[in-house]
C-alpha positions, 0 to 999 in steps of 0.5 A: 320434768325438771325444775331449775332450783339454782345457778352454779358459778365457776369463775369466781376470779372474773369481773362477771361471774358466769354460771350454769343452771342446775336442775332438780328431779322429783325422786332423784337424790342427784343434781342435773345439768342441761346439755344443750344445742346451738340454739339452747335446746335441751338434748339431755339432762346430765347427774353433777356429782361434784360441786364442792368446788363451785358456788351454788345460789339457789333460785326459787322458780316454778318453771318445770324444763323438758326435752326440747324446750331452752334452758335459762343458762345453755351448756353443751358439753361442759359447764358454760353459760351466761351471767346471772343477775338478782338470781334471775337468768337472761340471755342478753349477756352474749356480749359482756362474755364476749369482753372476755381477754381470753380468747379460747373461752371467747371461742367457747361462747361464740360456739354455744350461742352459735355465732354467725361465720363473720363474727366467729372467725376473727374469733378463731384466727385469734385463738389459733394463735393463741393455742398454736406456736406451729403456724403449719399446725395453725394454719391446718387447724384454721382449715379443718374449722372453717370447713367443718364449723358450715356442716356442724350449723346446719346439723345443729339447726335440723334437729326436731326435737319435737317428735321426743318431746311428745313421746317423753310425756308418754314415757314418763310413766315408764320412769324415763325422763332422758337419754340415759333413762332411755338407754338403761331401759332399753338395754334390758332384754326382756323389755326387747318384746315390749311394745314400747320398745320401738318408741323408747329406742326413737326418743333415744335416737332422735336425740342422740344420732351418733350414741354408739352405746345406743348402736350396741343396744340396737345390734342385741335388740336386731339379733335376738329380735331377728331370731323370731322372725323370717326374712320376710317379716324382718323387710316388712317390719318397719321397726326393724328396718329402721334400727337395722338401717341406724345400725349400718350407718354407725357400724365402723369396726370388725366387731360392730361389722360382724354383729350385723353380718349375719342379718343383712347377708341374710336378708340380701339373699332372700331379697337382692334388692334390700341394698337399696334400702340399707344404702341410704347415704355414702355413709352407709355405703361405705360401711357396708362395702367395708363389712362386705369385703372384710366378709370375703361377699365380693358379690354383695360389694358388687350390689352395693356398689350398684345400687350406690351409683344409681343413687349418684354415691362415689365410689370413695373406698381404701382397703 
């Protein structure tokens, strides 16, 4: 558990200053601070080394913060939050920060406290402006935005961190407190064999979908994992499928695609219509195909492409 025990302030110069909160952890000699989602969700709790340059006023509460729950003052990516007032954080100054002349840090705001599309694109053509000379460039910036903020939305907003949440209670007596906890913890190959493994590796994927370091740790984990196993017992493991198919989904490269080489043309030769349960979007389809057609296996394309047309998928390939 984290406690929240002041608020740093980084824009000293403006009329309002604004601020981040900072967290403390029983045990831990660093400071933290809360990533967060669009809607003040934390994902995971982040060591600050460097605070010389920032004025810090500590606050005296007895709230403990978690996984899931909001934080006082949100923050995704970097150090951005709201006013603090009589050390005392709310969260109705969305407007005061939006009075704001700059319009890229407007834009910032805007993104964090996830504004509706209708408020925050007046807010983008503005900061176009602002950061492109090149109107092409502008205009081809503008279109990439508008088409990729929609989808952004909707992941943000299906995030569950629900599952984690209850999980990290259970995992606090393993001394994991967060992702990065999760990932040292995990990567240990003699932790491979232990029960709770799996469960570590879920909290870890549940709140951070896309971590590439977890996808490493993950193909180690598969290969060794699968060393003791048959093929069989690999496709009846439920555990193992799900890894294997988080690994798929991520793999991108020569490399990642030979790490897992090995265990799919395996199991696709034990069992041919394992495809259908590796090709659970386009995305994994096109991975694979990719990792097949690097690999010379034009039959296994042939499956893949298969089962992907009967799953409705497009064919959208180039080599």
């Amino acid at each position: 558990m984290y406690k929240c025990t002041g608020a740093v302030f980084f824009r000293k110069e403006a009329p309002s200053e604004v601020g981040f909160a900072l967290f403390s952890r029983e045990g831990a000699n660093l400071q933290f601070v809360a990533e967060t989602d669009n809607y003040f969700r934390i994902q995971q709790f982040v060591p600050i080394i460097d605070t010389q340059d920032f004025l810090i006023q500590s606050v005296q509460q007895d709230e403990q913060y978690n996984i899931g729950q909001a934080v006082p003052i949100p923050s995704r990516t970097s150090a951005f939050g709201f006013i603090v007032e009589d050390v005392g954080f709310y969260i109705d100054a969305f407007d005061t920060l939006m009075r704001e002349n700059d319009p890229i840090f407007r834009l910032e705001v805007a993104s964090i406290a996830g504004a509706g599309a209708d408020e925050i694109d007046p807010i983008l053509n503005s900061a176009a402006v602002a950061a492109f000379s090149d109107s092409l460039i502008r205009d081809t910036w503008l279109n990439i935005e508008k088409e990729t903020r929609p989808a952004s939305e909707v992941y943000w907003s299906s995030l569950d961190f629900g599952p984690a949440q209850e999980l990290l209670a259970e995992l606090e007596a393993m001394a994991i407190h967060d992702v990065q906890d999760a990932l040292r913890w995990l990567r240990v190959e003699r932790n491979f064999w232990d029960p709770s493994w799996i469960k570590v590796w879920f909290f870890a994927r549940t709140l951070e979908p896309f971590n590439k370091e977890l996808r490493d740790i993950s193909a180690s984990w598969l290969n060794v994992f699968y060393s003791e196993l048959s093929a069989e017992g690999a496709l009846e493991s439920p555990p193992f499928m799900a890894v294997l198919f988080f690994i798929c989904e991520l793999s991108t490269t020569r490399r990642e695609f030979d790490e897992l080489y090995d265990v799919v043309e395996e199991l696709q030769m034990e069992r041919p219509d394992v495809m259908q349960v590796l090709i659970q979007s386009r995305i994994s389809h096109k991975n694979l195909v990719q990792m097949f057609h690097d690999h010379g296996n034009f039959a296994a394309v042939e499956s893949a492409d298969h089962w992907a047309r009967l799953k409705g998928y497009l064919k959208d390939r180039k080599y």
